[in-house]
N, C-alpha and C positions, 0 to 999 in steps of 0.2 A: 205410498204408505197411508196418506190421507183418507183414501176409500177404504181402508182397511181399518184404520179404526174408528170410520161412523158404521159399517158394519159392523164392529164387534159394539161402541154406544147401542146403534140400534137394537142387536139381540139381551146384552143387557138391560133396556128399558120395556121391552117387549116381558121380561121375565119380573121385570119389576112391576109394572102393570099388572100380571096376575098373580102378583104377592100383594094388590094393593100399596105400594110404597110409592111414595113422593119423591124419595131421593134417596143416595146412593154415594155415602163422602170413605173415599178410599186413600188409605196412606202410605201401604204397607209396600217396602219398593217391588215386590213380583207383580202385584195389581198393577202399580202405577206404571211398571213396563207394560205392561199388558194394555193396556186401557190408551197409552201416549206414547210409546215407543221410547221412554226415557225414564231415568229415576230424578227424583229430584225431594229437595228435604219441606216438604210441605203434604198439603190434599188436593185432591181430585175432588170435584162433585158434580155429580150429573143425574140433572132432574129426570123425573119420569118423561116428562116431554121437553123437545129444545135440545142447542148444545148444551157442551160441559164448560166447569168455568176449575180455571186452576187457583189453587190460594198456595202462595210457594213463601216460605223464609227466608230464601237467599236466591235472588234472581238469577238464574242457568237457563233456563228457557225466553228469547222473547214476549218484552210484555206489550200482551193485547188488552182488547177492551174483553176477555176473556178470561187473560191470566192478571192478577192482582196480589203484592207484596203484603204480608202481614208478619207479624213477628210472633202472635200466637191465635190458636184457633177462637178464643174469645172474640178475635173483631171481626170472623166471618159474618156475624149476623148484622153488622154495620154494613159491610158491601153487600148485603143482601138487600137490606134498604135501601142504598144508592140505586143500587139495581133494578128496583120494583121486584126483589124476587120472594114468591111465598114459602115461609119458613117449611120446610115438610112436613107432615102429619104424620106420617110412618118412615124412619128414616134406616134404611141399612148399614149397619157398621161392622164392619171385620170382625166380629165377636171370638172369632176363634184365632185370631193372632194378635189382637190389643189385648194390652193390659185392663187387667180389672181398673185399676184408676183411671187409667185412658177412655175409658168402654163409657164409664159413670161418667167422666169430664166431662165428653161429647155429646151425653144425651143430656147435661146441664146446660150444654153453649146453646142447644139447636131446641134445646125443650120442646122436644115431638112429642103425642101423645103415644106415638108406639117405638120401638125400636126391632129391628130385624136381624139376619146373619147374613151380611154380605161378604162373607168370606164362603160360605157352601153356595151362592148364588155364581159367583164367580169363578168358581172350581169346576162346578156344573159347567156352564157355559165355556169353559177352558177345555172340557172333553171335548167340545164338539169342533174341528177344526175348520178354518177359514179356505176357502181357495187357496191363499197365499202361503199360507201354512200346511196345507197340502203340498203345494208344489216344494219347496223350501225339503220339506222331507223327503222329497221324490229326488230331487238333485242332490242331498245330502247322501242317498241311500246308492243313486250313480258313481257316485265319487269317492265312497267304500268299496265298493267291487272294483273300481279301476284301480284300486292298492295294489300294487305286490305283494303277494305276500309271503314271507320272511319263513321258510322249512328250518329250522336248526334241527 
C-alpha cells in the first residue's frame, strides 16, 4: 500500500506544482483515506516537494518523525519551525467541504499569501485511477458475475 500512496502524493504534487501551490493541508476523512489509507481526526500536509507530514489530535496512527500530536491547527506553524519547514506561499485547502470559519481559520494559522481549492485538485486526480485501483475493480467486477443470481 506504501507505493500506492507516494504515487498518488506524487500525482498530487505534480498538479500542485502547476497550480503553483507550496502545500496542500487536507482534513476531510474521504481525502484523508485517500491520500493514507485511514481516517483519523487531525490533517494531512504535503508540501509540493518531500514527504507528507501528519498533525493528528488523538494518536490512531503511529507516531513518526512525520506524524506529530497537536490539539489544535494553531501549533502547526510551531512544528513547522522545529521542522525547518517553509510556511507555503500558496496553500490548498478543501474550499468546497470546510467550513466558511474553518476555510478563514486556516488561511489565519498558515498566513499564505494565496489560497487555493484542494478539494477540485483532489477530485480531479481521484478520476484518474491507480493500477491498484484498477485491479481492485477488476476483482470486484469477477466476483459480481460469480453471484447467483436469484430468478423469483
Amino acid at each position: 500500500m506504501e507505493n500506492e500512496l507516494e504515487l498518488k502524493w506524487r500525482r498530487i504534487q505534480q498538479a500542485m506544482r502547476q497550480e503553483e501551490a507550496d502545500g496542500c493541508l487536507l482534513t476531510m476523512n474521504m481525502n484523508l483515506y485517500y491520500v493514507s489509507g485511514q481516517v483519523f481526526n487531525g490533517y494531512f500536509y504535503l508540501p509540493a516537494e518531500g514527504r507528507p507530514y501528519w498533525f493528528v489530535k488523538r494518536l490512531t496512527i503511529p507516531e513518526t518523525n512525520q506524524v506529530h500530536v497537536i490539539r489544535k491547527p494553531e501549533q502547526i506553524p510551531d512544528f513547522f519551525r522545529d521542522l525547518n519547514l517553509a510556511m507555503p506561499r500558496k496553500l490548498l485547502l478543501e474550499a468546497d467541504e470546510l467550513s466558511y470559519n474553518e476555510y478563514i481559520r486556516l488561511q489565519h494559522v498558515f498566513r499564505a499569501e494565496a489560497t487555493g481549492n484542494a478539494s477540485a485538485l483532489i477530485r480531479h486526480i481521484r478520476m484518474i485511477k491507480t493500477p491498484w485501483e484498477i485491479a481492485i475493480l477488476f476483482e470486484s467486477n469477477e466476483l459480481t458475475i460469480s453471484l447467483p443470481v436469484n430468478s423469483h
